[in-house]
N, C-alpha and C positions, 0 to 999 in steps of 0.2 A: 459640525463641519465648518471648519475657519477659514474660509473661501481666499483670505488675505494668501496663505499657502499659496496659493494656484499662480501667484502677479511672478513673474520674470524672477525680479532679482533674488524672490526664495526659492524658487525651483532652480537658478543658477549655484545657491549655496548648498543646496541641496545634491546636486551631482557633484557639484565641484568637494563633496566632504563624503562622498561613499565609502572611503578608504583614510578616512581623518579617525583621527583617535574620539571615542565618544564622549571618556572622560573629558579630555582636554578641552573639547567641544561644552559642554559645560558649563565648565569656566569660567565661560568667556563670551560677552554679547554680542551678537552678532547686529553689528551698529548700523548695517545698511535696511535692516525692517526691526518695526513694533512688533514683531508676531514672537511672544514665548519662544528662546531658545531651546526649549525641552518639547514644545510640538516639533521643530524642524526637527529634532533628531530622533523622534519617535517616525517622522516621514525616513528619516536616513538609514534609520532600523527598519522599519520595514520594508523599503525597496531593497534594501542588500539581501533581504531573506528571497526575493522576488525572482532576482537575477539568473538561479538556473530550474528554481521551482515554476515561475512563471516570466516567463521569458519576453510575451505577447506583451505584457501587462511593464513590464521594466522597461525595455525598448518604443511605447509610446508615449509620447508629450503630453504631460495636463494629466497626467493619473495620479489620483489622489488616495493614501492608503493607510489603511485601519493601522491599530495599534500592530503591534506584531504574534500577539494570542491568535489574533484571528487569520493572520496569513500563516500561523504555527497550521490551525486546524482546518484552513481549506484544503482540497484537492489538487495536486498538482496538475497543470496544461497536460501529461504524456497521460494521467489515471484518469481527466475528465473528459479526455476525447475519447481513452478507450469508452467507458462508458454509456456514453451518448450515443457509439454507433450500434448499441446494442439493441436499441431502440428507434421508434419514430412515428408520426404519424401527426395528427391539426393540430394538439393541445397538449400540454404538459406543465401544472404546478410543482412546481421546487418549493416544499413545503418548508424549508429549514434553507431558505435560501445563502444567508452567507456572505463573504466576499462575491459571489457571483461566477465562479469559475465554473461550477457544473452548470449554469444554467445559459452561459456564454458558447458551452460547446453542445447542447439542446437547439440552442438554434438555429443551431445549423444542418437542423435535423426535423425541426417544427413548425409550423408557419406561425403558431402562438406560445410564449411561455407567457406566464405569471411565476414573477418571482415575489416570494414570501418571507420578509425579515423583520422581526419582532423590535429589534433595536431599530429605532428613526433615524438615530444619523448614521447608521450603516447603509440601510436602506438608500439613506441620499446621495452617499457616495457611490455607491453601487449603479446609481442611475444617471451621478455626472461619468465615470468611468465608463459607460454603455457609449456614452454619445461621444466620446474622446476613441471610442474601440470601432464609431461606427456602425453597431451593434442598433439595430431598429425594432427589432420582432419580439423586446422580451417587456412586459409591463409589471413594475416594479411596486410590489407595496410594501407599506409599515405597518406591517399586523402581523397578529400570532396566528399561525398558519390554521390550527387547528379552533381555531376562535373562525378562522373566516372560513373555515366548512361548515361547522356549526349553524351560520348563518346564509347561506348559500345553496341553490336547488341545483348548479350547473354540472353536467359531469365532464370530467378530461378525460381524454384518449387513456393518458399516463399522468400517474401521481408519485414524484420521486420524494425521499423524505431521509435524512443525513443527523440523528439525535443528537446532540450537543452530548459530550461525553464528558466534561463537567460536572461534577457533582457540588455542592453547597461544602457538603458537611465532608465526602470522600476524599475529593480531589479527583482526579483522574480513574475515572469507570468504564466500564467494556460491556456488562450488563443490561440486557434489553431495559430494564425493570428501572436500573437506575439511571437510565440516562435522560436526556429530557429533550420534546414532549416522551413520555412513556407510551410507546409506539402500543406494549400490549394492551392498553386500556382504550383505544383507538381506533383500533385495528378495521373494525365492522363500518366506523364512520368512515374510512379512508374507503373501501370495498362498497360504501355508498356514493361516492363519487367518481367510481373509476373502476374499470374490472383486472386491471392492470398495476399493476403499483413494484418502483424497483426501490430498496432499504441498502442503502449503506452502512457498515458494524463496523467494529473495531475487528484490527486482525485477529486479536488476541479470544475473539469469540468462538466457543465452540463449535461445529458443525455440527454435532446430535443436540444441542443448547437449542439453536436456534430452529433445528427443526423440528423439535416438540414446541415450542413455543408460539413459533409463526404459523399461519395456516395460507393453503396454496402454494406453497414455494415449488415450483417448477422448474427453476434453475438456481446454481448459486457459482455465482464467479469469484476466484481468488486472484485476485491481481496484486503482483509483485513486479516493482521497478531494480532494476541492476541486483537481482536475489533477493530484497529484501520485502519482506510480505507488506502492503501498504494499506489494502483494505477488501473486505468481502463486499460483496456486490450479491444479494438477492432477487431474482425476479418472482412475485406472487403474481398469482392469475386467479380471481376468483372463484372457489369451488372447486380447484384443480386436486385433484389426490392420485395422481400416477408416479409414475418412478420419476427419481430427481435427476437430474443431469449436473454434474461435477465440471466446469470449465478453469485450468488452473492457466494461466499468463502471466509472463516472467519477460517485462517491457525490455528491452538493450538498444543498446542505441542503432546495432547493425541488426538487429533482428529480434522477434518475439517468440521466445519459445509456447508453445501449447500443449496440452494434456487436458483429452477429454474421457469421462467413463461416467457411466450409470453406477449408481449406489449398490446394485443390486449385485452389479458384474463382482466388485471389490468383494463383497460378500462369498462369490461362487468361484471365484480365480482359484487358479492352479499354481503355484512357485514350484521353480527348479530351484535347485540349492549347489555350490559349490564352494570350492576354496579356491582363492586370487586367482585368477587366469592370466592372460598377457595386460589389458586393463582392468581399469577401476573405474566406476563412475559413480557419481554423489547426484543426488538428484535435486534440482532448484526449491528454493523454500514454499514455494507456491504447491507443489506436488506432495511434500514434507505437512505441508499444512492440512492437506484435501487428505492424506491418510490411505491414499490407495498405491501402498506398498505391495500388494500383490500382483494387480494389475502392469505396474511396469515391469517387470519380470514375465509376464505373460505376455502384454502386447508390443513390447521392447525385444523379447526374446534373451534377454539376459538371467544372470542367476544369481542370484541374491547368497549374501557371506554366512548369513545367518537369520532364523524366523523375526528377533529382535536385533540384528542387524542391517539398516536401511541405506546397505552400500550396495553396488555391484557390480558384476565381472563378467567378461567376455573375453575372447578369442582373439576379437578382430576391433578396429578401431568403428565403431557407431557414432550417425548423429544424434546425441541425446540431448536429453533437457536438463541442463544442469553442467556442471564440472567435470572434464574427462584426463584422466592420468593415465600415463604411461607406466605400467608396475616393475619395476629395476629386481626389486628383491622382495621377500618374505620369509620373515622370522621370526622363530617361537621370541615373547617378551622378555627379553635381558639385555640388561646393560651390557654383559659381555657380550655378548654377540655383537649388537649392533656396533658396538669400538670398535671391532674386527673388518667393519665396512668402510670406517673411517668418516664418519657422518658427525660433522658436529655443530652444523648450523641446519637447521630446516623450518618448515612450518607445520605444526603441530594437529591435528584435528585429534579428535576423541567422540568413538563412539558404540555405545551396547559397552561400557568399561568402568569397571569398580573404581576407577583414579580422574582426578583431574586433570585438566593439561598444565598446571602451574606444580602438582602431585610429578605429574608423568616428565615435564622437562627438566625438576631439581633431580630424580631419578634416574634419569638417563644422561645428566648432563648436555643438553644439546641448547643451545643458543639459538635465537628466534631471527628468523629470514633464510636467504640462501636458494638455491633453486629445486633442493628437496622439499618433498610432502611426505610426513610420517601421517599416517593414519593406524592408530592405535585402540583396536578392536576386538570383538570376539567372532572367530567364523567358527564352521562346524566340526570340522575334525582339532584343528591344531588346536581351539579354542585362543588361549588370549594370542594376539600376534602383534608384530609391528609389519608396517604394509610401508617398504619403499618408493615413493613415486617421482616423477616430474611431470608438469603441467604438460597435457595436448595443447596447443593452442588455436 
């Protein structure tokens, strides 16, 4: 950490070049400090990543910030406050501490954290950044997390743990197994410090993956910002072995959508089935994620296009979670046909469909945007169709 960063006139070059060309920046010395041109724009790179991911962290003075790997792989401000409130209680280690955003919105939640960062000089930024935030209740070490349980009798309330998904040799992993620390070879030392313990995975993990693998899991949360899935959230409880509970959250800036269900329910659900109705609805990727297709058709009361088609249709306009269209038309798949509508710009979706949408728009001719939605699908009678829509808003 090159504290020289921190003096007036590079924090001034530093804002004043958030929006300067990097290359050009480069180039060229910056004659009013000795400090490395290529640190200050590694600080200009990573506060511009900052700005809507962490907002808290951009908008205070004297914040000093990792390369941009690491603000790639922290938690955003909207995914670590969800998080945090899911929990609480005197004590919680952030085993795989970080830039420090999860253990920033802990404390607000904790009377103690220990935060745990293997690198030293993250660790030390993390702890000038604390005192620039304010931030009093979290005590910051430079050690490998699981090196300091090892040596440690103390237990915590809650032990939170976030695997570097980094691989040496892979590159980017998703894998309990390959990530690091290797949460399964561990697991029992963590469940000897805590009886409580929440794991953060990559989206891209599976749900049956992870629960043969993990023991206790008692809940598992899919948290998705504006549709797009960002991370699973586990809670284990030691020794727990009852039914899991599914929480899918889909963040927006006007509102959070929710969907909850027991594993057991998805399992024993009932679907109605039908062909388009007055609307369509698409359901948020958090929901998409969690796999309880049956369920929303049951507890929605909606009717699903098709057993492997994960649209569906109603009568009447619903609050859903997810996308809601207005359905205009519905038509067996042909290019004649839909000419006859007069449709030649829209937006494309594809789904349960032997074509692709690059297959389906040279096919049909349709030009991309416009205030149509083709949704090009299979339902139950007509089988393949083209589904006319526009946006509910």
């Amino acid at each position: 950490m090159n504290k020289a960063i921190l003096n007036t006139a590079n924090q001034e070059f530093i804002n004043s070049n958030l929006n300067s060309d990097i290359t050009a920046l480069l180039l060229k010395k910056n004659i009013n400090s000795p400090v490395d041109i290529k640190l200050l724009v590694e600080q200009i790179e990573a506060k511009k990543r900052c700005k809507k991911k962490l907002p808290t962290w951009f908008n205070t003075k004297q914040i000093y910030y990792p390369n941009k790997l690491n603000i790639e792989q922290t938690s955003s401000e909207q995914t670590a406050d969800y998080k945090s409130k899911l929990i609480k209680g005197n004590s919680i280690l952030d085993l795989t501490g970080g830039f420090g955003v999860d253990s920033s919105q802990f404390a607000n939640h904790f009377s103690n954290v220990t935060h745990c960062e293997i690198n030293k000089e993250l660790s030390e930024i993390v702890k000038h950044n604390f005192k620039q935030l304010k931030i009093n209740n979290v005590d910051c070490l430079a050690a490998d997390g699981i090196e300091y349980l090892k040596k440690i009798k103390k237990k915590y309330d809650w032990i939170y743990i976030d695997p570097s998904r980094r691989h040496i040799s892979k590159g980017k992993v998703f894998f309990l197994s390959d990530c690091s620390p290797n949460l399964l070879n561990h697991l029992d030392l963590l469940f000897m410090h805590s009886n409580n313990i929440m794991v953060k995975t990559s989206p891209l993990l599976d749900l049956s993956v992870g629960i043969n693998e993990l023991s206790g899991v008692k809940t598992i949360h899919i948290v998705a910002v504006n549709g797009e899935v960002k991370e699973i959230l586990w809670i284990l409880s030691k020794d727990y072995k009852k039914s899991i509970l599914v929480v899918t959250a889909n963040i927006k800036a006007e509102k959070a959508e929710y969907f909850k269900f027991n594993l057991k329910q998805e399992e024993e659900a009932e679907v109605s089935y039908s062909e388009p109705l007055s609307y369509l609805y698409e359901p948020n990727a958090a929901i998409l994620k969690s796999g309880a297709f049956k369920l929303v058709s049951q507890q929605l009361k909606v009717n699903k296009l098709h057993i492997n088609t994960h649209l569906y249709t109603h009568k009447k306009l619903i609050d859903f979670p997810g996308r809601s269209f207005k359905i205009e038309k519905v038509l067996p798949y042909s290019k004649k046909l839909l000419k006859k509508e007069f449709v030649y710009r829209a937006n494309i979706s594809s789904r349960n469909f032997p074509e692709s949408i690059d297959q389906i728009r040279r096919k049909l001719k349709i030009k991309d945007g416009g205030k149509y939605f083709l949704f090009i699908t299979t339902s139950v009678i007509i089988n393949k169709v083209i589904i006319i829509c526009t946006k509910v808003d």
